[in-house]
ROBA-135229 format. One record per residue (C-alpha): x, y, z. Coordinates in steps of 0.05 Angstrom, whole numbers, padded with zeros to 5 digits, always signed. Example, Ala and Ser with C-alpha at 12.3 -4.5 7.8 and 13.67 -1.06 7.14 Angstrom:
BEGIN
+00246-00090+00156;+00273-00021+00143;
***
This chain:
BEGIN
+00153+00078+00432;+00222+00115+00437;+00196+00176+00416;+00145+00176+00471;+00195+00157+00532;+00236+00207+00501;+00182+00261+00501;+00163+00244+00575;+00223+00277+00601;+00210+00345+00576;+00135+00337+00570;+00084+00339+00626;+00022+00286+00632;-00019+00326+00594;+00023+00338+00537;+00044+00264+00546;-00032+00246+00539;-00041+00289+00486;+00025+00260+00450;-00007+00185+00459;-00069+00202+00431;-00047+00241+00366;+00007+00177+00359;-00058+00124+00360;-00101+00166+00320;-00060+00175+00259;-00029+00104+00272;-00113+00088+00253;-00132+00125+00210;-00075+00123+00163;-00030+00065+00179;+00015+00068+00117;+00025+00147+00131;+00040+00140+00206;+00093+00080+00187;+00130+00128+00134;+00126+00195+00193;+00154+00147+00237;+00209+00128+00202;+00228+00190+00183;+00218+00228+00238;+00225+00181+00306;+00276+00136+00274;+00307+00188+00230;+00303+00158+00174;+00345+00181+00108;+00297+00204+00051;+00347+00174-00001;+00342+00104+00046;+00265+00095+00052;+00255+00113-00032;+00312+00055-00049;+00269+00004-00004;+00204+00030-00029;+00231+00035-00105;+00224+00110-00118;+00254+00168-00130;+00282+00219-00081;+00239+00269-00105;+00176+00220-00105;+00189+00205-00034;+00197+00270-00007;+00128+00284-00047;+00096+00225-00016;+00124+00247+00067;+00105+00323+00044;+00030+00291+00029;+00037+00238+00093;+00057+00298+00134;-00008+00346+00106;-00047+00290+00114;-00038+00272+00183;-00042+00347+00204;-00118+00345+00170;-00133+00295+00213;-00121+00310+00277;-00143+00380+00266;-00215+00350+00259;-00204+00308+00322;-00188+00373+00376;
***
C-alpha cells in the first residue's frame, strides 16, 4: 500500500486510520471500482493505457472512473 506509507508522512494516526478504513471499505464493497481508482490515482495510471487493456474508448473510460469515482464517494458518505 504505497499510497498509504506515502500518506503516513504528512498524515497523523487519525487521518492514517481514517485513510485505512475508507481504502478497505471501498476495496469491499466495490472491488472492480477500487481496482480502476487505484490504478488511476495511486499508480497513476494513463486513461488512454487502462481503456487499450480494458478494450474501450477514451471517452468510455473516463465515463466509467467519473462513475467509479461518484460511486465510491456514495459510499463512504453512508459509512461516517
Amino acid at each position: 500500500m504505497m499510497l498509504i506509507q506515502a500518506s503516513a508522512e504528512t498524515n497523523n494516526s487519525q487521518e492514517q486510520n481514517d485513510l485505512e478504513a475508507a481504502i478497505e471499505i471501498l476495496r469491499n464493497a466495490e472491488p472492480e471500482c477500487f481496482e480502476l481508482l487505484w490504478a488511476r490515482y495511486a499508480v497513476a495510471r494513463d486513461l488512454a493505457a487502462l481503456a487499450a487493456e480494458a478494450g474501450l474508448t477514451y471517452d468510455a473510460m473516463r465515463m466509467k472512473v467519473k462513475r467509479c469515482r461518484d460511486t465510491a464517494k456514495a459510499v463512504l458518505s453512508t459509512r461516517k
